[in-house]
C-alpha positions as CSV (number, residue, x, y, z in Angstrom):
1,X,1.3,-19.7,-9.9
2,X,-0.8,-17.2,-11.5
3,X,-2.7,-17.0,-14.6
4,X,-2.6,-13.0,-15.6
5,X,-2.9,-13.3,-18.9
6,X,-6.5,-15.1,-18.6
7,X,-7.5,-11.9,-16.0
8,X,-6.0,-9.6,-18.9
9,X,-8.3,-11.2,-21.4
10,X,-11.4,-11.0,-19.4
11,X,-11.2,-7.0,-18.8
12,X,-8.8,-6.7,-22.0
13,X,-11.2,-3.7,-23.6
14,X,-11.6,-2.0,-20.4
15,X,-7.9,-2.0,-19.7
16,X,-6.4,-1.1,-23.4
17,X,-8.9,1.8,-23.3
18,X,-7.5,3.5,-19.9
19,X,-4.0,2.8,-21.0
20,X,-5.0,4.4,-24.8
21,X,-6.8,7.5,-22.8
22,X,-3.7,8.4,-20.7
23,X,-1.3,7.9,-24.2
24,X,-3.4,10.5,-25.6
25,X,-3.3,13.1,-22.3
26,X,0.2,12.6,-22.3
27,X,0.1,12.8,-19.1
28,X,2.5,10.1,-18.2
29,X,3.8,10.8,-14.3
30,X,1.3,12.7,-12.4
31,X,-2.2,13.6,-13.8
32,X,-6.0,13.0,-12.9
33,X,-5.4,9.1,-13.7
34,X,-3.5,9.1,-10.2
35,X,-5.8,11.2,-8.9
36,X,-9.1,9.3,-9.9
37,X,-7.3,5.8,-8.6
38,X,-6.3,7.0,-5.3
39,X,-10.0,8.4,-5.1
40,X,-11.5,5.2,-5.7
41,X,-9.3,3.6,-3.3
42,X,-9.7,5.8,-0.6
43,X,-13.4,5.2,-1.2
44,X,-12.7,0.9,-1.1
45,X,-10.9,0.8,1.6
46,X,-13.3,3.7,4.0
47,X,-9.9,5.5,4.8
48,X,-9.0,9.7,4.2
49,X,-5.9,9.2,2.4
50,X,-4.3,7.0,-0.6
51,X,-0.7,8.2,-1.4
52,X,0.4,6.0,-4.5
53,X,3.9,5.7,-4.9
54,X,6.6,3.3,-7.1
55,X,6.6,-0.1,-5.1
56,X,6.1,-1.8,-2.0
57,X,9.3,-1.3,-0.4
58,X,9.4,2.0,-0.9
59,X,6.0,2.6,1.0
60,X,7.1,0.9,4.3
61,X,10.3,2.8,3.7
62,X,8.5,6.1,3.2
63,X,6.2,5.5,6.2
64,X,8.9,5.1,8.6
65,X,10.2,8.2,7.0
66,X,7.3,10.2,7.6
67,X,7.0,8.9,11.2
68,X,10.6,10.6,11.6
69,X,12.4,7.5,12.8
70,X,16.0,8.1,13.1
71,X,18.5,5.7,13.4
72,X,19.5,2.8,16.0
73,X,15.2,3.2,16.8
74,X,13.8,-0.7,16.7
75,X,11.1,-1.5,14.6
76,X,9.3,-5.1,15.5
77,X,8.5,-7.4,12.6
78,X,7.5,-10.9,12.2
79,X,10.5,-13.3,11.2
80,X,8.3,-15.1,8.6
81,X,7.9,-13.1,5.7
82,X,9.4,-11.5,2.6
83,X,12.5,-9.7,3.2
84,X,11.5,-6.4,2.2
85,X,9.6,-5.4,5.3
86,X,13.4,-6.3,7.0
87,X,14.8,-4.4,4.3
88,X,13.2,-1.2,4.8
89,X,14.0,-1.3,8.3
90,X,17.6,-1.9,7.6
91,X,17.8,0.7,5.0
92,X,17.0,3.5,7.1
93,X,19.4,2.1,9.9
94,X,16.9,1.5,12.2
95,X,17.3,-1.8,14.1
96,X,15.0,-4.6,12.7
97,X,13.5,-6.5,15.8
98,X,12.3,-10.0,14.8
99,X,9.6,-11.9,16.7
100,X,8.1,-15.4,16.0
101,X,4.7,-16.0,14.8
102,X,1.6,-17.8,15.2
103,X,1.7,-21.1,13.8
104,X,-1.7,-21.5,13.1
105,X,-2.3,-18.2,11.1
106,X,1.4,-17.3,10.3
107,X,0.7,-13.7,11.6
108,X,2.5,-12.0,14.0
109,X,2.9,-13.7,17.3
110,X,1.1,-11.3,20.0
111,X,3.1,-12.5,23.4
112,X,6.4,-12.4,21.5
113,X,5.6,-9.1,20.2
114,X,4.9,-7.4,23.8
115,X,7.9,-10.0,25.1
116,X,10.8,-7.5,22.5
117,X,9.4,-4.1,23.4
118,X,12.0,-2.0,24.6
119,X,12.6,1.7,25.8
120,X,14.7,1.8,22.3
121,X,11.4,0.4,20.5
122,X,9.4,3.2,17.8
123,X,7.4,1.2,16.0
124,X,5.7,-2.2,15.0
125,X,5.2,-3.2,11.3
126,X,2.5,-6.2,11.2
127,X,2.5,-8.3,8.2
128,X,-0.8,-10.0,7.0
129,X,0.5,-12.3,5.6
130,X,-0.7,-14.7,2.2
131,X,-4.3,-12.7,2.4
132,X,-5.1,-12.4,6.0
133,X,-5.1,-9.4,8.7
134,X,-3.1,-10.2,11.6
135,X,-4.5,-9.4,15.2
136,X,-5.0,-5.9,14.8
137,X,-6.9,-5.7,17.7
138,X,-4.0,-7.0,20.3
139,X,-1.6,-4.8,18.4
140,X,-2.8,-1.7,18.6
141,X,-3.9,-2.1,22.2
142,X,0.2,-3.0,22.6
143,X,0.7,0.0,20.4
144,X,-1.3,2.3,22.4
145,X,-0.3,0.9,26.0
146,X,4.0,1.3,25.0
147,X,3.2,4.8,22.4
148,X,4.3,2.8,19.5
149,X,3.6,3.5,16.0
150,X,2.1,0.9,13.7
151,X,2.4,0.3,10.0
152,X,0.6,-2.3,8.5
153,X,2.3,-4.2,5.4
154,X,-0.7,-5.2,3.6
155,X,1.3,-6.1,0.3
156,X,-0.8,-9.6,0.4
157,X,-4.4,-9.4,1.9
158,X,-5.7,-5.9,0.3
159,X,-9.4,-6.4,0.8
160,X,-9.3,-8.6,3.9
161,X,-11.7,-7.7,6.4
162,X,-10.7,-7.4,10.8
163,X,-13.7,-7.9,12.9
164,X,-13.4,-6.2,16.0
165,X,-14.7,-7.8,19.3
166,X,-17.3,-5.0,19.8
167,X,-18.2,-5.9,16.0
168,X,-16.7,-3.2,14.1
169,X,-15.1,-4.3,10.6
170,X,-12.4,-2.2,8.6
171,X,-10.4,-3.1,6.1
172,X,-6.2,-4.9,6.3
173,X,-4.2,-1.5,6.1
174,X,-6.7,1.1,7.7
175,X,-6.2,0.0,11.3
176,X,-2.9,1.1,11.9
177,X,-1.1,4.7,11.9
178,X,0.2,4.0,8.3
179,X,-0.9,1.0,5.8
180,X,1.5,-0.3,3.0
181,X,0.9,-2.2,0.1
182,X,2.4,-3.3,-2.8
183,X,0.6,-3.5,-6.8
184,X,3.2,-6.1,-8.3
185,X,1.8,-7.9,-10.6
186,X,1.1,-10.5,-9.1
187,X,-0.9,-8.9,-6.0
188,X,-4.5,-9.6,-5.5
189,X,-4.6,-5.6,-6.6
190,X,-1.8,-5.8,-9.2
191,X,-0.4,-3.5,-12.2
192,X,1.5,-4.3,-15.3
193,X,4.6,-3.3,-13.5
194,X,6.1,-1.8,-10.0
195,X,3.6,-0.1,-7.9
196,X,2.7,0.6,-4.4
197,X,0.6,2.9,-1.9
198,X,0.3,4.1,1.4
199,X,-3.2,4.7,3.4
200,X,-3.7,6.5,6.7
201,X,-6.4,8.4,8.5
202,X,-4.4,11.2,9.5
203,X,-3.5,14.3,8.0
204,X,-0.4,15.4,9.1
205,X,0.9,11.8,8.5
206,X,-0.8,12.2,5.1
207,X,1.0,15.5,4.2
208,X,4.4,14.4,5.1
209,X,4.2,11.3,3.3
210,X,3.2,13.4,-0.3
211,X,6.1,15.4,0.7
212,X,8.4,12.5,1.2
213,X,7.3,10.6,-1.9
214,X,8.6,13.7,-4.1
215,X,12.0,15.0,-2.9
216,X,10.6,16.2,0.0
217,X,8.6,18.9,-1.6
218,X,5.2,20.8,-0.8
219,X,5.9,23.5,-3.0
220,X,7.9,23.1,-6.0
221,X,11.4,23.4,-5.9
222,X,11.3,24.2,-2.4
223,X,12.4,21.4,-0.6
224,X,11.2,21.0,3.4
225,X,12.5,17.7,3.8
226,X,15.1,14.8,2.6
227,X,12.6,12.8,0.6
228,X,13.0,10.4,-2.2
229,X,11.9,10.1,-5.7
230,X,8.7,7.3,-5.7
231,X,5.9,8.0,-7.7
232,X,3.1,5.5,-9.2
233,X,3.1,6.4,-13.1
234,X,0.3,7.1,-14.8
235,X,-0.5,3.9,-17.1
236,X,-0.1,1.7,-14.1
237,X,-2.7,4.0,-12.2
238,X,-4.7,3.7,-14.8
239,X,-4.7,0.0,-15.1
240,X,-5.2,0.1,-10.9
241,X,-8.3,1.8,-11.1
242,X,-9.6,-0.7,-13.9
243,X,-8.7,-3.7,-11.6
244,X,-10.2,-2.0,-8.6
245,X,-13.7,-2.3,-9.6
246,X,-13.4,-6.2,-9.9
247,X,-11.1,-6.8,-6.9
248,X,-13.8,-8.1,-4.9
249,X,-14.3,-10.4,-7.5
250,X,-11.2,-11.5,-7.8
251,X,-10.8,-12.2,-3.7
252,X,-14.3,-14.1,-4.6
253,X,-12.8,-16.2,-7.1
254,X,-9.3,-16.7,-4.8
255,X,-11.6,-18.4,-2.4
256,X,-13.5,-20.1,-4.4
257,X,-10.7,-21.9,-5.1
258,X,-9.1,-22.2,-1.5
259,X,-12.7,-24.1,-0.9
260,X,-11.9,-26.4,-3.9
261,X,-8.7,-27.2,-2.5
262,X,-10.0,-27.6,1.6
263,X,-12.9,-30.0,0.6
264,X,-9.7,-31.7,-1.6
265,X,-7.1,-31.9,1.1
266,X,-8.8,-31.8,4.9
267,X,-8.7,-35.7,5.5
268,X,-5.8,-36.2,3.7
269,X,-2.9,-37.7,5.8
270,X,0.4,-35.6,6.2
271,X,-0.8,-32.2,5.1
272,X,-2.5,-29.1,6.9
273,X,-5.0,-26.7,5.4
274,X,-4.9,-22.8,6.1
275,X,-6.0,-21.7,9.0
276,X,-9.0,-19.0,8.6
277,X,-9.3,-17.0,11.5
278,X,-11.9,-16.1,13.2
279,X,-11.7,-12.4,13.2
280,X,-10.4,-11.8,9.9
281,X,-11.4,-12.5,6.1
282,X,-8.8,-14.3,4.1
283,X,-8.5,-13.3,0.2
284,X,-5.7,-15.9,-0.6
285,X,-3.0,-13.9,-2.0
286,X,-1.2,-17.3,-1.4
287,X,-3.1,-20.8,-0.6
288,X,-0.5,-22.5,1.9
289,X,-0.3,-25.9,3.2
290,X,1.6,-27.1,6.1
291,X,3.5,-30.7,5.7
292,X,3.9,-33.4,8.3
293,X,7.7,-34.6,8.8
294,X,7.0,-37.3,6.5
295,X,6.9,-35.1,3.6
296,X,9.9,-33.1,2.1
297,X,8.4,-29.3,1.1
298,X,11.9,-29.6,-2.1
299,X,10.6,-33.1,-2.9
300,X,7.2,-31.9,-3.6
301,X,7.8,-29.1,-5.5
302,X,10.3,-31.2,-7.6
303,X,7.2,-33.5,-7.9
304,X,4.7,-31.6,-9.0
305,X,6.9,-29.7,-11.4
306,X,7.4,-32.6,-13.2
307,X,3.5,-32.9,-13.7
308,X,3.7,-29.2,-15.1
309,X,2.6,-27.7,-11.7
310,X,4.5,-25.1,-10.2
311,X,4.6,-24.9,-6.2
312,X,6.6,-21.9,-3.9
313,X,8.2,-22.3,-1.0
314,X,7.6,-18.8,0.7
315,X,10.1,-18.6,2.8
316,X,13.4,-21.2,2.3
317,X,14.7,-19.9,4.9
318,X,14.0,-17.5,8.0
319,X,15.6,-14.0,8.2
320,X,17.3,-14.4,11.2
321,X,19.4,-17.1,9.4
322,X,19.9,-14.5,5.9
323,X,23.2,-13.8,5.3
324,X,22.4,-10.0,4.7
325,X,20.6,-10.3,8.1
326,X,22.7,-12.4,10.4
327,X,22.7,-10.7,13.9
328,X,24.7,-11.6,17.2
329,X,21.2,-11.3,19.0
330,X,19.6,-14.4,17.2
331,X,20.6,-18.0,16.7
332,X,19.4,-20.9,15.4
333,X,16.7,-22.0,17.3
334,X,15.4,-18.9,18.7
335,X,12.1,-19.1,16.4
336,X,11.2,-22.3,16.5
337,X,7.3,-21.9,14.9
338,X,9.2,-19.6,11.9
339,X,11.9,-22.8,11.5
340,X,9.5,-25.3,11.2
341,X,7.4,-23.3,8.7
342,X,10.4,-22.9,7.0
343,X,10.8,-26.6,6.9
344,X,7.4,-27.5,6.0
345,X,5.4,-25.0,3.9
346,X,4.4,-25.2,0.2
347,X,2.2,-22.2,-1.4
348,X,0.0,-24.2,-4.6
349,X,-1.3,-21.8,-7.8
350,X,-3.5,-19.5,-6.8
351,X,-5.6,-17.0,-9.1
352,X,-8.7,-16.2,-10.8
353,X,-8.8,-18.2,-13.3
354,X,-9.1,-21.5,-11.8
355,X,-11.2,-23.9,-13.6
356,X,-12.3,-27.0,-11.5
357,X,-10.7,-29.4,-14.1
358,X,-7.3,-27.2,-13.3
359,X,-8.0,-27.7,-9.3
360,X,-9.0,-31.4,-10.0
361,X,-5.7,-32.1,-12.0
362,X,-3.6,-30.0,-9.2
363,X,-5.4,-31.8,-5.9
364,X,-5.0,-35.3,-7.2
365,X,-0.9,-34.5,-8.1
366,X,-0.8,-33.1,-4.3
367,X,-2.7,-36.3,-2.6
368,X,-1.0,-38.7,-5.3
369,X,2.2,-37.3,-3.6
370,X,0.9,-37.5,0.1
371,X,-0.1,-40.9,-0.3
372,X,3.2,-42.2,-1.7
373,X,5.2,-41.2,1.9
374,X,2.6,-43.5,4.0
């Protein structure tokens, strides 16, 4: 699904020298590496403040931390995504509120959303999901109209780009209160291990979250808060602010290939392209088709594994129907756009180190398929 060790090769010197630079600081949690990275990426992403911290999780858990959420408050989220975003929710015994989504973007559906507001309702945590921003301008006109907080899980469309109707552009993660993301490797933005951040624009949201992120602390050993140990360390910072300066090309690449495989599959019976939308960029953290009843999403991925292709299903199965997350309030049924994506979606490699005889040998597996079922 993706090809890291070609990336690694191409920026290999680069890399091994800000990983050799911090073994000889010794400065192995904390230090200016961490200080330098979220620098840069405050200056990428036009926002005031980049908290780093140890994973993707942990940021949407520390932003609904910092926002002082207590429990039995309801948090909205969409239904179709990784369970994390759930997770945190549930961790903090807040009450996850699931909506549907849209089923030609996969974002968060915007009626729904306004539809499961209630007085008990604190925040809404959009997911922009497989590389593009959901509909941040309906959501924070929600947000603002029902005093709502927002937190942006931007774990998989860092450098996606909202267009505003009166033209203005910012970047996935620097709309909302809070913005979350997540550096796993495999991210568009990813380190050699577990890593994460948080972004806002303002400062008292900013100064709660560094305490948060480090026992609750301001001051050393003086502890204002209940906090929690998450802290980005140093070599993966380091590695961070090495892939930062090409992560434009590396969204460049991701749709360089998306194109490949459009032009491939767009009059091809049985299967649906992604849907680019019209307000947001898409950098393809995930390329994801939609199949027709005819094909079987399992059957596929059997298929092409066979040819030495591997295929994801992101998601199996919706969180509503998780065993960890069955809840009296929903049945099957309930989400019928997050069902059927369940059903019918199958995510293709996507990197930056497509070649076109790769994509070639990839699209003609996936129509070879296709064609076989009519």
């Amino acid at each position: 699904m993706v090809d890291l060790a070609g990336q690694y090769q191409k920026i290999k010197g680069e890399v091994d020298q800000a990983i050799q630079e911090v073994l000889d600081s010794a400065y192995f949690v904390g230090g200016p590496a961490i200080k330098k990275f979220q620098n840069n990426l405050q200056n990428y992403l036009e926002v005031k403040h980049v908290i780093a911290c140890g994973n993707g999780t942990d940021a949407l858990t520390i932003a609904m931390m910092a926002m002082g959420l207590k429990p039995g408050d309801e948090v909205i989220t969409s239904n179709f995504t990784f369970v994390a975003t759930a997770e945190a929710i549930a961790l903090l015994q807040l009450t996850p509120v699931l909506v549907d989504v849209d089923p030609e973007t996969f974002n968060i559906d915007i009626s729904a959303l306004e539809k499961a507001i209630t007085p008990k309702t604190k925040a809404i945590v959009p997911v922009h999901l497989f590389g593009q921003t959901a509909d941040m301008e309906s959501v924070m006109a929600i947000a603002d109209k029902h005093k709502l907080f927002v937190i942006e899980d931007t774990a998989q469309a860092i450098g996606s780009e909202f267009t505003f109707s009166n033209g203005k552009v910012r970047k996935a993660g620097t709309i909302g209160h809070i913005g979350t993301t997540s550096f796993f490797p495999s991210k568009n933005l990813g380190c050699f291990g577990d890593g994460g951040a948080l972004f806002t624009n303002d400062d008292q949201l900013a100064a709660m979250i560094t305490k948060v992120v480090n026992h609750g602390m301001e001051v050393r050993y003086y502890h204002d808060l209940i906090g929690m140990n998450s802290r980005l360390d140093t070599i993966q910072a380091a590695v961070l602010d090495v892939k930062l300066k090409y992560l434009e090309d590396f969204n460049k690449a991701r749709r360089k290939a998306a194109d490949y495989y459009d032009k491939a599959f767009q009059d091809i019976k049985g299967l649906r392209i992604p849907t680019r939308a019209v307000n947001s960029t898409h950098v393809f953290h995930q390329y994801t088709l939609v199949l027709s009843d005819e094909l079987d999403h399992f059957e596929m991925q059997n298929f092409l594994k066979e040819a030495g292709i591997p295929g994801m299903i992101y998601y199996p199965v919706p969180l509503h129907m998780q065993k960890a997350y069955l809840d009296p309030r929903y049945k099957e049924g309930d989400f019928p756009v997050t069902e059927k994506l369940c059903e019918s979606v199958i995510s293709l490699p996507m990197h930056t180190e497509h070649s076109e005889e790769t994509l070639k040998y990839i699209t003609d597996k996936v129509i070879e398929f296709a064609r076989s079922k009519y």
